[in-house]
N, CA, C and O atoms as a DFTB+ gen file, in Angstrom:
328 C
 N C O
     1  1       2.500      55.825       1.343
     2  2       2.692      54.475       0.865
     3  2       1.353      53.825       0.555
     4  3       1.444      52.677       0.118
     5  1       0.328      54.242       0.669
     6  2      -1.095      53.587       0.879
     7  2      -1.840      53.596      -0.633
     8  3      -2.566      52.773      -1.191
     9  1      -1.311      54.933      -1.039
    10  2      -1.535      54.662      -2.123
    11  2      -0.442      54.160      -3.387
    12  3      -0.275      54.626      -4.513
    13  1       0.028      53.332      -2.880
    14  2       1.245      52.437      -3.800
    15  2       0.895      51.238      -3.283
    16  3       1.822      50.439      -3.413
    17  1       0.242      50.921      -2.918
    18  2       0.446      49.140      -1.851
    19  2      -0.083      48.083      -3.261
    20  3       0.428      46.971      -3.399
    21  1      -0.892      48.480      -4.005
    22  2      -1.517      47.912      -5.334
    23  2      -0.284      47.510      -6.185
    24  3       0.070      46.342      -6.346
    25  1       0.501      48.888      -6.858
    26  2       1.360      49.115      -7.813
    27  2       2.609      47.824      -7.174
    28  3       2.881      46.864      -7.896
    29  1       3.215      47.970      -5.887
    30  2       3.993      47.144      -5.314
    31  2       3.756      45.731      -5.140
    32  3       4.756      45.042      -4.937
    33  1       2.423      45.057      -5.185
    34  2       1.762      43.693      -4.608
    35  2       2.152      43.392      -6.458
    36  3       2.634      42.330      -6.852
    37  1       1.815      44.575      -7.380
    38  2       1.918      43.955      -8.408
    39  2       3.533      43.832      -9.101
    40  3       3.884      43.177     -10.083
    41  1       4.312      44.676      -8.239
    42  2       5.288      44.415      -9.303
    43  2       5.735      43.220      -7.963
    44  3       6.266      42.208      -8.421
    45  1       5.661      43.226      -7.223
    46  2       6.493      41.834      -6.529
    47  2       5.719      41.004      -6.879
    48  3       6.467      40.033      -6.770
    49  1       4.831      40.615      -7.208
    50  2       4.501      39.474      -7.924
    51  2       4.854      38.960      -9.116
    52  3       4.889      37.763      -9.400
    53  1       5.212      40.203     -10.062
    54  2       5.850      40.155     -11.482
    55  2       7.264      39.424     -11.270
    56  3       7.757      38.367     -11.665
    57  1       7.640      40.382     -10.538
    58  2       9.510      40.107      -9.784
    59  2       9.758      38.339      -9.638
    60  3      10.673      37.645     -10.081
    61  1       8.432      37.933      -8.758
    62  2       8.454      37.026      -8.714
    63  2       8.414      35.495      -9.446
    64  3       9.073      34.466      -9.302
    65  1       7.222      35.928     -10.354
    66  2       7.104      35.455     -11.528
    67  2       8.465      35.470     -12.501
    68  3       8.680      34.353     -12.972
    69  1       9.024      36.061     -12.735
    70  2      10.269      36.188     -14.012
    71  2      11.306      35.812     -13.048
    72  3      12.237      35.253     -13.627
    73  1      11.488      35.925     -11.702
    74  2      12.715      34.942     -11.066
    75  2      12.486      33.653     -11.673
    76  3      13.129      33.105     -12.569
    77  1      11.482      33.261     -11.055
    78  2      10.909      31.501     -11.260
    79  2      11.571      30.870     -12.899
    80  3      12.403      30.009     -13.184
    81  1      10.732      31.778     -13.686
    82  2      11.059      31.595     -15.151
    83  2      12.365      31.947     -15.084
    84  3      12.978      30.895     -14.903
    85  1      13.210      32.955     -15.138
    86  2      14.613      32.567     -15.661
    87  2      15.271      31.439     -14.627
    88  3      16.293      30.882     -15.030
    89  1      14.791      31.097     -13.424
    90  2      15.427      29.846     -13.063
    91  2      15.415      28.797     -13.400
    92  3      16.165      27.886     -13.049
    93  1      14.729      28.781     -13.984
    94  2      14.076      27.580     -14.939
    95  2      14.647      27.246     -16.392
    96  3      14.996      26.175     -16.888
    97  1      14.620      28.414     -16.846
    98  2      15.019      28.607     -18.218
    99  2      16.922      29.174     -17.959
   100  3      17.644      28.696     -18.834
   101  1      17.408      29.749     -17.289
   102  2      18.611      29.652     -17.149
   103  2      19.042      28.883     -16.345
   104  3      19.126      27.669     -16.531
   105  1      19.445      29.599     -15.128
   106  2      20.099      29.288     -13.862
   107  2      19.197      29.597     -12.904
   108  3      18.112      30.159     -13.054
   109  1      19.716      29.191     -11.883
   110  2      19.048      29.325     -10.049
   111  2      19.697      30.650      -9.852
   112  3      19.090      31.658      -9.489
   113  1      20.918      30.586     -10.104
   114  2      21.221      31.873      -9.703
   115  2      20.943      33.076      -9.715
   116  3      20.845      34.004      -8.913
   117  1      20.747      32.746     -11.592
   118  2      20.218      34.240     -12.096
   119  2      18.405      34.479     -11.761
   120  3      17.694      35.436     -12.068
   121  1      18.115      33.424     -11.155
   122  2      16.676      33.775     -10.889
   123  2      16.363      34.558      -9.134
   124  3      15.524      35.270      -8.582
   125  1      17.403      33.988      -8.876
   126  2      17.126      34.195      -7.714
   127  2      17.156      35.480      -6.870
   128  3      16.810      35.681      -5.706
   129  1      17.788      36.466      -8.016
   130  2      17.839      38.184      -7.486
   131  2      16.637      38.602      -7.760
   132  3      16.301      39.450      -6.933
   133  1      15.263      38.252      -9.093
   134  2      14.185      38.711      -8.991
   135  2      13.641      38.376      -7.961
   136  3      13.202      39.279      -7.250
   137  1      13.498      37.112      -7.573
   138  2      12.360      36.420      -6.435
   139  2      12.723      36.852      -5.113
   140  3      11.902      36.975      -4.204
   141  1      13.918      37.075      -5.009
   142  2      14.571      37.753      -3.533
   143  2      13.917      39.152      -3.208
   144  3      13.253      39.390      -2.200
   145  1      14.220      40.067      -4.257
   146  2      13.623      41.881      -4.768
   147  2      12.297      41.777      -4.614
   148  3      11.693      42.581      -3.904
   149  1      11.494      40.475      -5.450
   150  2      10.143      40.436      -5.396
   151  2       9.629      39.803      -3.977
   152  3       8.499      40.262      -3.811
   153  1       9.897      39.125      -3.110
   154  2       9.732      38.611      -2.237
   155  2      10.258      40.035      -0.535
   156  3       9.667      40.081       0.544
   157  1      11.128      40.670      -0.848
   158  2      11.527      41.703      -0.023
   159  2      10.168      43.043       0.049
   160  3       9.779      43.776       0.958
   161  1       9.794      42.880      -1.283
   162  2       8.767      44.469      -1.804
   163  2       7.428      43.739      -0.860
   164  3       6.685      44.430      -0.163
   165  1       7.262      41.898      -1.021
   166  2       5.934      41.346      -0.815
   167  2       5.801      41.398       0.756
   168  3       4.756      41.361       1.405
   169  1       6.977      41.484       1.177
   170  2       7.086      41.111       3.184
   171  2       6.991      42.588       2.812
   172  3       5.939      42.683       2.179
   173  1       7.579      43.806       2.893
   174  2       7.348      44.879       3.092
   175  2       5.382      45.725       2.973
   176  3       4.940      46.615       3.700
   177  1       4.851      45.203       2.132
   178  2       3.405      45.276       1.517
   179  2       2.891      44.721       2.617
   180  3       2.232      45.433       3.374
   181  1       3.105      43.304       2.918
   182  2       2.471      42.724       4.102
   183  2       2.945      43.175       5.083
   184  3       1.997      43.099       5.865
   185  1       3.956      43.706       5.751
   186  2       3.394      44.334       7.521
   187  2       3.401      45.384       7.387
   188  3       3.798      45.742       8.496
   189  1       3.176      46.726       6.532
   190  2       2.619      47.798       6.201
   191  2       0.766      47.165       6.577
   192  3       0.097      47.787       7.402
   193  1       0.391      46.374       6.115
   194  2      -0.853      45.685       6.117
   195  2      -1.077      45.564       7.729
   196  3      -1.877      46.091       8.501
   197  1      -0.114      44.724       7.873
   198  2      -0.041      43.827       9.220
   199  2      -0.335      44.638      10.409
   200  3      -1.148      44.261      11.252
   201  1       0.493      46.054      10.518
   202  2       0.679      46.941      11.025
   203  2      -1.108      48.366      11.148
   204  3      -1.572      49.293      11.813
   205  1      -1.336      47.579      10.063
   206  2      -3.076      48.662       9.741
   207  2      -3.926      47.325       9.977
   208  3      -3.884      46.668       8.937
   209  1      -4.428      46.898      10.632
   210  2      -5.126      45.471      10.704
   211  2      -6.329      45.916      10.508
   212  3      -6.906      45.075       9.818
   213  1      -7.357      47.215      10.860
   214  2      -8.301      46.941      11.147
   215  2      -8.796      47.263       9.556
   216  3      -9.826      46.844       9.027
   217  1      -7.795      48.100       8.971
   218  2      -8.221      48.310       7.465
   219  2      -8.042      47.782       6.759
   220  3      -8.704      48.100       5.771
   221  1      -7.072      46.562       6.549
   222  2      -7.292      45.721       5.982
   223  2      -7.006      44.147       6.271
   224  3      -6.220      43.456       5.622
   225  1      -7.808      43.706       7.387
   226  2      -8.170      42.998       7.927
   227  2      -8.687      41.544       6.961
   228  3      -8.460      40.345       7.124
   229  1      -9.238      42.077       6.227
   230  2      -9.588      40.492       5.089
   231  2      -8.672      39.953       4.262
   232  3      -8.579      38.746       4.038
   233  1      -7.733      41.118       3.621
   234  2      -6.592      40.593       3.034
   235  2      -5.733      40.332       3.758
   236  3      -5.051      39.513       3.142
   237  1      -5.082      40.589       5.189
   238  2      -4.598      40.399       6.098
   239  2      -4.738      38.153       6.515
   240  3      -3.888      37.287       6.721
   241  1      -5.773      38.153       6.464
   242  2      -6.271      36.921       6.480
   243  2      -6.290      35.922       5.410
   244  3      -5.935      34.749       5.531
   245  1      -6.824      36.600       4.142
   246  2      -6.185      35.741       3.076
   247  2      -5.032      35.565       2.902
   248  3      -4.811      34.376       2.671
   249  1      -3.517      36.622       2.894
   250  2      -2.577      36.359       3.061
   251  2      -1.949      35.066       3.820
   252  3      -1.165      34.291       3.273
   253  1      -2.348      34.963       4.984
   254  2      -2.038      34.002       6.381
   255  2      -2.294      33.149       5.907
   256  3      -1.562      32.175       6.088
   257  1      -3.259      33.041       5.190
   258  2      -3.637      31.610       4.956
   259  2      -2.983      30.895       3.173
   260  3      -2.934      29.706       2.858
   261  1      -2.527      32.235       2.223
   262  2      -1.834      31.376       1.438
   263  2      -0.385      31.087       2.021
   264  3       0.086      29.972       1.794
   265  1       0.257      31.874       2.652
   266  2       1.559      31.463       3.526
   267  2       1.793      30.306       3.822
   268  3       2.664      29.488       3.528
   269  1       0.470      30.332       4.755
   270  2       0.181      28.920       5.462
   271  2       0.310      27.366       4.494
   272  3       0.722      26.264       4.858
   273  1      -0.293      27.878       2.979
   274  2      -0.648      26.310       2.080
   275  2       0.800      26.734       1.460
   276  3       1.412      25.814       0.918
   277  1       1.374      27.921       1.473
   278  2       3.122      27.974       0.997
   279  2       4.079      27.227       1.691
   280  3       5.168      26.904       1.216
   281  1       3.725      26.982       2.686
   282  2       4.841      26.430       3.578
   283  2       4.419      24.378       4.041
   284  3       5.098      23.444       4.470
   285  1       3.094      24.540       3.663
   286  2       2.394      23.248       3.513
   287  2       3.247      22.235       2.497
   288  3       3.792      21.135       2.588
   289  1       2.983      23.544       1.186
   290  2       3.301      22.650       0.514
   291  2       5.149      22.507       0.288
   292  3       5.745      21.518      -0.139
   293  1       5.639      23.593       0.649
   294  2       7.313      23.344       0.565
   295  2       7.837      22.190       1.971
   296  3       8.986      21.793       2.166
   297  1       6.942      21.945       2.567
   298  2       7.193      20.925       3.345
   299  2       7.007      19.292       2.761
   300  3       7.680      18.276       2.933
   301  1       5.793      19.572       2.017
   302  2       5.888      18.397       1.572
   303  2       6.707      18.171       0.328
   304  3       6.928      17.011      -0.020
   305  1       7.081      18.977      -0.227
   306  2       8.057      18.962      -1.702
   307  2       9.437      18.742      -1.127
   308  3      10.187      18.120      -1.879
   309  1       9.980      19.139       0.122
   310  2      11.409      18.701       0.817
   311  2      10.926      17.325       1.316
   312  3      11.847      16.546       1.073
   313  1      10.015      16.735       1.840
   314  2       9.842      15.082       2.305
   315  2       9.555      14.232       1.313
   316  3       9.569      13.015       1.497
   317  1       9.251      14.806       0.107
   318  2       9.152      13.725      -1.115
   319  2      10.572      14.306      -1.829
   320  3      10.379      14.146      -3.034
   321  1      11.468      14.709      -1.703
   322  2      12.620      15.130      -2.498
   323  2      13.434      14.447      -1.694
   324  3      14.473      14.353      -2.347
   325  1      13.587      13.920      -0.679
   326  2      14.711      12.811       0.023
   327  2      14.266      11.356      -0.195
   328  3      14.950      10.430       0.240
């Protein structure tokens, strides 16, 4: 798997990307099987990671910390949406 962890970060990011857009541009619904697929491949990539800490330990950390401004900011997008 170690040498796929690249090919996978990139297609769940793609996955992710074209959910967003057809939710946007269609439905929620129909977006929501890419971003789910792409979001399943991205948790899988990360504790494959998580699980090897000492090797990759810096991306390990950058990760944490966009999570961290991910959930920052979906907190504040649900307290300004009521």
């Amino acid at each position: 798997m170690k040498k796929y962890l690249k090919e996978l970060e990139l297609a769940s990011a793609l996955l992710l990307i074209i959910g967003v857009v057809m939710s946007m541009i269609k439905s929620y619904a129909i977006g929501a099987w890419p971003c789910g697929v792409g979001l399943l491949m991205f948790v899988a990539v990360f504790l494959y990671k998580a699980f090897h800490w000492r090797e990759y330990e810096r991306e390990n950390k950058q990760y944490i910390i966009i999570l961290l401004v991910c959930i920052f900011l979906l907190i504040i997008q649900m307290v300004m949406a009521k």
